[in-house]
N, C-alpha and C positions, 0 to 999 in steps of 0.2 A: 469598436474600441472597448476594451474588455474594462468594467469594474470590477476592484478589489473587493471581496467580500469578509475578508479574514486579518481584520485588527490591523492594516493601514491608517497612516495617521496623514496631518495635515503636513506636514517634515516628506513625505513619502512623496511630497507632488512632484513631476516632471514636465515641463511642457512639449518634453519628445515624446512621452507616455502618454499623453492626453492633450492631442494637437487642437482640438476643437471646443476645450471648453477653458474659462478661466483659471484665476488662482482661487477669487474669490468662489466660483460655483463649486471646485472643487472640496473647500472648505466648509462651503453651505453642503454640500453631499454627508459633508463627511458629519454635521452637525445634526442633519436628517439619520444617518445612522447611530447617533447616540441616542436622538429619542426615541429611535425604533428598538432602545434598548429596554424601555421603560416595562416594566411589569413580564418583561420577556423571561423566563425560565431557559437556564442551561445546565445541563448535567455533564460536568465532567468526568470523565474517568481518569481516575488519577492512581496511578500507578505506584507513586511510590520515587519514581526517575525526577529530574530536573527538568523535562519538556512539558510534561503534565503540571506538575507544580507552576511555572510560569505563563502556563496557558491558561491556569484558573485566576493566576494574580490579574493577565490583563485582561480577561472577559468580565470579570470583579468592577477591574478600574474601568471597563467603557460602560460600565451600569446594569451589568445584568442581575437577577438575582441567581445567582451561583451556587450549584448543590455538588458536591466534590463524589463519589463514587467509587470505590474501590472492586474490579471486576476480579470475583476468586474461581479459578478455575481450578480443575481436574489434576492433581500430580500424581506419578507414580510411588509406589513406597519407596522402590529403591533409586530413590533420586533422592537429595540434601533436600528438605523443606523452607522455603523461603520466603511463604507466601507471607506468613505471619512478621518477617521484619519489613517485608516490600508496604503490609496494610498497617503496621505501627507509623512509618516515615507518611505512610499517605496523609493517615490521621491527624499527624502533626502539624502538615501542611495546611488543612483544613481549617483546625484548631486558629494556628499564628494569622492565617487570613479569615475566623473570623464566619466563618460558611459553614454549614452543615455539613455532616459525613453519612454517607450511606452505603451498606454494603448489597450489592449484585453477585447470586450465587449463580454461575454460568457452568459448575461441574459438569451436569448430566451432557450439556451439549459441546463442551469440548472436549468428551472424553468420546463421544459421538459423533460427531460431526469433525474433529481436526484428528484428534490420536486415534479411532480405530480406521478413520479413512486411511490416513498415513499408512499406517498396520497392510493395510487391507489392498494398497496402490503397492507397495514393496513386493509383496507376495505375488503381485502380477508381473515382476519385474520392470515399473512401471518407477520413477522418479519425482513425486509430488512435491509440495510446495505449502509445507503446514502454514507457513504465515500469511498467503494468502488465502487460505481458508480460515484459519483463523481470524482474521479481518472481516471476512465474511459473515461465517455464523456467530462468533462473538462479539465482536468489537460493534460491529454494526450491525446486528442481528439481534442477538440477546436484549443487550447493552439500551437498543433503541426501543423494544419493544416491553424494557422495564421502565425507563424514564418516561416513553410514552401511557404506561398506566396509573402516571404519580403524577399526569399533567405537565410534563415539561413540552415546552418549547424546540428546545434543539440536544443534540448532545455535540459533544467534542472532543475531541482528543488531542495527543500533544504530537500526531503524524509530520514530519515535515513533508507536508503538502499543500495544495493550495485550492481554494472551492472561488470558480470567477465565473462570473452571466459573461455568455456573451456578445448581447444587441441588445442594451439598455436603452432604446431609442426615445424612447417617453421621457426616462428619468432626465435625459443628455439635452433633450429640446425644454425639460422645465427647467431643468439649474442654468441654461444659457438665457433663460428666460428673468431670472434674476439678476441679469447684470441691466435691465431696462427700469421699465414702471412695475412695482410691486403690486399689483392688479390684485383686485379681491378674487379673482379667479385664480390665478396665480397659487396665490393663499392656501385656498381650499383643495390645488394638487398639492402643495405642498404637505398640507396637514394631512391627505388620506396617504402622501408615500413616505409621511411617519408612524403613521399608527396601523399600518394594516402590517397584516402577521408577517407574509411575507412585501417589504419593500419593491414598490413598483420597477425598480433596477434590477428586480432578481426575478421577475416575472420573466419566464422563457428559459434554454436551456442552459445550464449550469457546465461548464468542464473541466474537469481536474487538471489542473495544473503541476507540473513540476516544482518541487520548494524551490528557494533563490538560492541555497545551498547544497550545490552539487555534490559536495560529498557526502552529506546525508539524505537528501532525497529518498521518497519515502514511496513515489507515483508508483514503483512498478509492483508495490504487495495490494496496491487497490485497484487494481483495472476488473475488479469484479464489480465496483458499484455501480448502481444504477444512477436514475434522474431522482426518481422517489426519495434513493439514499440526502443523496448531496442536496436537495431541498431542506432537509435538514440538521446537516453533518456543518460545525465550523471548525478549521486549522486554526488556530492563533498564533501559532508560531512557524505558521507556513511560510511568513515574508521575513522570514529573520534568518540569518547564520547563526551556528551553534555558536561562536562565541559574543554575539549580543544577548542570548538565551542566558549565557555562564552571568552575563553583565548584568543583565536583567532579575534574573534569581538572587543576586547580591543584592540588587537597589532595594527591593522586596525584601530584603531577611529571609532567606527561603529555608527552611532547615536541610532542603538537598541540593543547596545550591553549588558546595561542593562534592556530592555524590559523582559516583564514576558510573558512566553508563552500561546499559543490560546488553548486555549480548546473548545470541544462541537463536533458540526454538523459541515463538513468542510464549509468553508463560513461562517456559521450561529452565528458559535461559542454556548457559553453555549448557551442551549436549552431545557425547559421541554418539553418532545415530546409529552405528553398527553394534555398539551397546546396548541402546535402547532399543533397535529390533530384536537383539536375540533372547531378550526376556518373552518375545512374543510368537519368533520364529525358529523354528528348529535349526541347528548350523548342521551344517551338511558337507562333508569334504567331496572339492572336482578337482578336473583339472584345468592349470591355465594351459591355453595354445598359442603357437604363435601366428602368421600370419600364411605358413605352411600346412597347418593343419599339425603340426609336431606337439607335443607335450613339453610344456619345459618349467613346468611347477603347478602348486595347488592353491587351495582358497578353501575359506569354510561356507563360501555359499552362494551363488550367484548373487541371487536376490538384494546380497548388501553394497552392492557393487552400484555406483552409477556410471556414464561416458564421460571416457574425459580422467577418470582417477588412476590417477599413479601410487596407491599405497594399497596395503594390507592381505598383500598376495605373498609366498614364498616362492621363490625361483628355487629350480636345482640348485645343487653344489657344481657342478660344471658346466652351467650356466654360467657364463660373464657378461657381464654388460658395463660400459661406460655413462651409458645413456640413458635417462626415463625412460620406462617403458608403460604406456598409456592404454587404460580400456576403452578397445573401439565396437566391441558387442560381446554379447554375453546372450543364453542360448536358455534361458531357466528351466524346460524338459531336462535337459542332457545334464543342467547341471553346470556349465562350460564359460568361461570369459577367455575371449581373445586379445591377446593384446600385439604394440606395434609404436615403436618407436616413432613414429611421424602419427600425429592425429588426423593429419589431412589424408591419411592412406585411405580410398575407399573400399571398405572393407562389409560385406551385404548390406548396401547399401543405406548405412546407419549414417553414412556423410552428406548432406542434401542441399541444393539449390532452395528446391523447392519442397515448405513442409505443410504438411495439414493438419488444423487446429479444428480441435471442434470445442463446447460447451465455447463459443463465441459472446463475446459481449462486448459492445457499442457504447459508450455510455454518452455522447454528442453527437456524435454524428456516424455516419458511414462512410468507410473512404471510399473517395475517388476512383476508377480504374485507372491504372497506367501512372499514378502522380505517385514522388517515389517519398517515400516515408523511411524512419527509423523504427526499425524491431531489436529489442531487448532480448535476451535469451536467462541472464542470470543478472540478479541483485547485482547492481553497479557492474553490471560487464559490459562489453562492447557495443556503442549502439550502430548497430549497421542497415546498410542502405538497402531497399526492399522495397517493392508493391505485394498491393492486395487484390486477392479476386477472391470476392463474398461468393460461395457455390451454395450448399443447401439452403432451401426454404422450409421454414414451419410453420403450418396452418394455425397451432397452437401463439408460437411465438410472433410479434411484429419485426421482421430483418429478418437477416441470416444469422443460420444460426451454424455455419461452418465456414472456413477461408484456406485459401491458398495463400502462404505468403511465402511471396517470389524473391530471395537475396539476392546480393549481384555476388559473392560468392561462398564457394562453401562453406557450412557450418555444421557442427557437428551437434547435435541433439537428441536428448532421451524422451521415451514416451510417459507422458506425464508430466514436464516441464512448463512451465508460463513463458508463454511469449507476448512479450509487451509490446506495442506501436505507437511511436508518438511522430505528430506531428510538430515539429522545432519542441517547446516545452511542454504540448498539446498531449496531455496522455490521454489516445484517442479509445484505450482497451487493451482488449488480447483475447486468449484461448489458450487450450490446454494442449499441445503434441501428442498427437495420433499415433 
């Protein structure tokens, strides 16, 4: 029976959600988590957005002491500079609530660790995924190992995600324990699973959760965190829909509470990426082919190319087509993108049942053999039907640290892609497309 760990209130009970304990225990839980608020540090990072902003308001309102955080990263020159209205609106927020501002200079490593990876996975002809790397080394990398030298407690951000334990058995027999005699024994759990750093309900493993908000859900840019992360990472706005967020940032006076949200590259915001490669890679004119091997137009580079895109190629002049015609491989030696009216044409073998993931990570558990799971391939795309079979071992690492995952059917995929696996809302992980 999973506990909420991320700014559930007493309104939030279900007795389908939590068959086994009261209304009352629920509330005494939930009252145990407010004094486990007490002298607790949390660093927000706050953006500048309306998610951040309302995630400091309610970690504020459950008692924490709250340090607001503006993470500046790394831009290019020839990109609009934004950072400095995104850290004015932050400051404001900080200001109006009252909380300290602090700024976290993250340049060096996002300009190393996300943009020259990017850079550098392109050039392979490879398909990367700067935001969850970015999540990675900044958001929860940097981000934690600056608040962790200022003493904080936890960080958080404004992800719609959701951070839940899941075998609170200790915590689940002492709050049922309080619908009895209030025992001086009692008591004294009660008092050590308020005051210890982490709450006795959150001792054992932790797993991400899907938001409650399907269309924002946020799981599949963080299947790279660990146990160690999410021990001290909190969503506050993970059990909310955006538009209780909009409702919320009004009750609040938020200065961004009608702010319109960020889109793009994290950081970068909008972004044409075949833009922003060719400041870094040379354009190179090929030819497209078709599924003949025939020539029937050009491109300025493979490299900009992912699977799956239907733009930024020239066809002949007599060439006709009625129909999309879609990249189903691309050849970076030769220079060459193929394409093909149907995506599901298999074409050297770029269309696959079965795909292999390496830099693998687990962050709950390990799946099952043979039990059939959901695999993600793109932000908010398809989630389709699959198993796993975990292959390599590392001496180094504890698990695998490679997988097969098995579709029921074809899918078309690029090397370098995140493949995400959830079980029902259970985002169990993923790896990177081999």
């Amino acid at each position: 029976m999973p506990w909420e760990r991320d700014g559930a209130s007493t309104r939030n009970f279900s007795a389908e959600k939590y068959p086994c304990i009261s209304r009352r225990a629920y509330f005494v839980k939930q009252r145990c988590l407010s004094m486990n608020t007490i002298n607790k540090t949390v660093f927000v990072g706050v953006s500048g957005g309306v998610d951040s902003s309302v995630a400091a308001a309610l970690l504020k309102e459950q008692g924490y002491n709250v340090v607001g955080v503006f993470i500046r990263t790394w831009t290019p020159d020839f990109i609009e500079c934004t950072w400095r209205d995104e850290r004015r609106d932050a400051m404001r927020v900080c200001a109006h609530l009252g909380i300290p501002f602090l700024e976290c200079n993250a340049e060096k490593k996002y300009k190393e660790g996300v943009a020259d990876y990017m850079i550098e996975e392109y050039k392979k002809g490879n398909t990367p995924n700067p935001d969850v790397m970015c999540n990675r080394e900044v958001k929860f990398g940097v981000f934690w190992k600056f608040a962790k030298s200022k003493r904080a407690d936890y960080i958080a951000t404004g992800h719609y995600a959701q951070n839940i334990t899941a075998h609170p058995t200790d915590a689940v027999h002492l709050l049922d324990s309080l619908n009895t005699k209030k025992s001086q024994k009692v008591l004294r759990k009660l008092q050590a699973f308020a005051s210890s750093p982490t709450p006795v309900a959150f001792r054992g493993p932790c797993e991400l959760h899907k938001g409650i908000d399907d269309s924002k859900d946020q799981s599949y840019f963080l299947w790279t965190l660990k146990q160690e992360d999410l021990s001290h990472v909190l969503f506050p706005v993970g059990h909310l829909k955006k538009t209780e967020v909009r409702k919320l940032a009004e009750k609040f006076k938020l200065p961004t509470a009608t702010k319109k949200d960020s889109q793009g590259v994290c950081f970068l915001g909008p972004l044409d990426m075949k833009d922003f490669l060719r400041h870094y890679i040379e354009s190179k004119k090929g030819d497209v082919i078709n599924e003949k091997g025939e020539v029937i137009g050009s491109h300025d580079g493979a490299v900009f190319f992912t699977l799956g895109e239907r733009h930024g190629f020239t066809l002949n002049k007599h060439i006709e087509s009625d129909k999309p015609l879609y990249v189903i491989s691309k050849d970076i030696k030769k220079n060459t993108i193929t394409v093909s009216h149907r995506l599901e044409k298999q074409v050297e073998k770029k269309i696959h049942r079965t795909v292999l993931c390496s830099n693998i990570n687990w962050i709950s558990k390990i799946p099952e053999k043979n039990k059939k799971y959901q695999g993600q391939i793109r932000y908010h795309g398809e989630l389709l039907n699959c198993k796993i079979n975990c292959t390599s071992l590392s001496a180094e690492q504890a698990g695998p640290t490679g997988a097969e995952v098995i579709f029921e059917k074809n899918v078309l995929v690029a090397s370098g892609q995140s493949i995400v696996v959830y079980d029902g809302d259970i985002c169990l992980g993923g790896g990177v497309v081999e």
